[in-house]
Structure formats: structure tokens, C-alpha cells
C-alpha positions as CSV (number, residue, x, y, z in Angstrom):
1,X,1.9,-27.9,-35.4
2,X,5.5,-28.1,-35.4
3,X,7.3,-30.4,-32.5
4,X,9.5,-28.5,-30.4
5,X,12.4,-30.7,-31.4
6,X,12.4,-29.2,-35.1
7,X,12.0,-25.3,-33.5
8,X,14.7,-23.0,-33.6
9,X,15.4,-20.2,-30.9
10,X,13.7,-16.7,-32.2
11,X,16.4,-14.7,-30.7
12,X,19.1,-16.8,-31.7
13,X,18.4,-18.9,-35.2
14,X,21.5,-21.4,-35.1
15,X,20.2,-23.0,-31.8
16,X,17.4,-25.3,-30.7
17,X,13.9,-24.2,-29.1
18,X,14.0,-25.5,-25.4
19,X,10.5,-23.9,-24.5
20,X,7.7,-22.0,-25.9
21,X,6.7,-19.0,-24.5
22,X,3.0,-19.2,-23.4
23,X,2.8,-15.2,-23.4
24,X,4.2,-14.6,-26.8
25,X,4.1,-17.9,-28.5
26,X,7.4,-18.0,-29.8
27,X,9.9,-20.5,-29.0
28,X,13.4,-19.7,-27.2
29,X,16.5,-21.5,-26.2
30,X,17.0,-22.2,-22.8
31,X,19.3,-18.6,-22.4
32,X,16.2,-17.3,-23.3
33,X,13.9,-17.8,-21.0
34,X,12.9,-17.8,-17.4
35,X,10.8,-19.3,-14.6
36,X,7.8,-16.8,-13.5
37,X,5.0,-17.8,-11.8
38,X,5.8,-21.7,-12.3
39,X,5.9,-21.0,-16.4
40,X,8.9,-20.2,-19.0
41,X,8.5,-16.9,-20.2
42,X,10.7,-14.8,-22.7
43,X,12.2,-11.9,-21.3
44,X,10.1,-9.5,-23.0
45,X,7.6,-10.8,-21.6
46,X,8.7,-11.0,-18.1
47,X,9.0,-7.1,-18.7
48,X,5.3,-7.3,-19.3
49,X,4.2,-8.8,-17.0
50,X,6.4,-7.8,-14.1
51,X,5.6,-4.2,-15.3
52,X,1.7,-4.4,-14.9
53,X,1.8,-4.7,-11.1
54,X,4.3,-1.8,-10.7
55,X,1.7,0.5,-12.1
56,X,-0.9,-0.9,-10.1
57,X,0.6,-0.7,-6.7
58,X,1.9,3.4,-7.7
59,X,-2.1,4.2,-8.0
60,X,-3.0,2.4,-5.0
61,X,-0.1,3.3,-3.2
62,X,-1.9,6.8,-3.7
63,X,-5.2,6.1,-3.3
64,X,-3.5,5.0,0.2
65,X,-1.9,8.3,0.8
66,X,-5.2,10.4,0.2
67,X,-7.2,7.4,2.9
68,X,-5.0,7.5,5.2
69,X,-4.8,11.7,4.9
70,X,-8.1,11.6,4.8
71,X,-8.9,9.5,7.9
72,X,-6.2,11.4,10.0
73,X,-8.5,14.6,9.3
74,X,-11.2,13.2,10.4
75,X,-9.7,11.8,13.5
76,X,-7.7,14.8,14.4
77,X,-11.7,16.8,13.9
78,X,-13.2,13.8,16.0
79,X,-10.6,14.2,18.6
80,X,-11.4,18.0,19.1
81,X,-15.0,18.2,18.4
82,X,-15.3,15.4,21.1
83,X,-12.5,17.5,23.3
84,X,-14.6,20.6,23.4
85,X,-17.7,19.0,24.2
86,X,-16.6,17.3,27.4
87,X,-15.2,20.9,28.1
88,X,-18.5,22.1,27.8
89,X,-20.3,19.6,29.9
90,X,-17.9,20.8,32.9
91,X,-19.8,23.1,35.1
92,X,-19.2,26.7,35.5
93,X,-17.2,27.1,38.5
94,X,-14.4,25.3,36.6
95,X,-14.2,27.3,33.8
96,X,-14.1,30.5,36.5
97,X,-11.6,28.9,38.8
98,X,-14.0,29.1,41.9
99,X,-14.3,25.6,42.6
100,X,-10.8,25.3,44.1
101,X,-11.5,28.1,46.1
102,X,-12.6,27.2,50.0
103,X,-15.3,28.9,52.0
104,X,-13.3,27.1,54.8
105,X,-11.5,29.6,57.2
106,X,-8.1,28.5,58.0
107,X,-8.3,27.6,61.8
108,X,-6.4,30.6,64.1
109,X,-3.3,29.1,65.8
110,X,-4.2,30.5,69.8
């Protein structure tokens, strides 16, 4: 194995390696490369691998979208079905308007 001392920069041949890229293998000046996630990565690779997650949060961000629709359906359904029942335990007289009705004569005034 070569020392890093004796490597040159892959991208640019007249200087001297500072790091070796752990993704790629190849060795880079210090222009080169960059700290991600407490390594020294190319910048082709940092495209990679900053790139991967991007993908993964657009199909969960979706999967989110159809959960969350989903679960608003159901609790708009819950919310009515449960609505109408409690209207249907109410007795009769409610749903005729009788109850507020009074058998009570209003007193004469003499």
C-alpha cells in the first residue's frame, strides 16, 4: 500500500493527496474534500450520499400524506357515525319538538 505522503490528488495530478476518500477510495487534495458525518469524503460522493436520504424522505413524505388522509377519513366517519347515534338514543319528543311544549296553563291575571 502506498503512504499517503507519496499520493497525488485524483482530480488534480500536480498536488499532494491530503485524505483518502473512505467511499470511493481515491485520494484527494485538501480542495477536494469535505467533512460529512465526522469523515473526508470527495465531492462525488457527498452527492451520493447526501442524495440517498432525499429520495427516502419524498416516499415517506407520501406514505405520510396517504396516513394522515387516511386517518382524517376515518375520523371525520367516527365523528358522524358516533354523532348520529347519540341522535338516535334521544327520545322521541325531541325529535317532534313536543318536549318544549308545556301542559302548564299560563296563570289568568284577575
Amino acid at each position: 500500500m502506498n503512504a499517503l505522503s507519496q499520493q497525488r490528488c485524483f482530480t488534480h495530478r500536480t498536488r499532494e493527496a491530503a485524505a483518502r476518500c473512505p467511499e470511493c477510495g481515491r485520494f484527494y487534495c485538501r480542495e477536494c474534500v469535505t467533512a460529512h458525518a465526522g469523515r473526508m469524503v470527495c465531492a462525488a460522493c457527498l452527492r451520493q450520499l447526501t442524495a440517498r436520504p432525499t429520495r427516502q424522505r419524498r416516499s415517506l413524505h407520501a406514505v405520510r400524506l396517504v396516513a394522515g388522509a387516511a386517518a382524517g377519513l376515518v375520523a371525520a366517519w367516527l365523528l358522524f357515525y358516533c354523532g348520529g347515534r347519540v341522535l338516535m338514543l334521544l327520545p322521541t319528543p325531541v325529535h317532534e319538538g313536543t318536549l318544549w311544549e308545556t301542559d302548564a296553563e299560563v296563570p289568568d291575571e284577575e
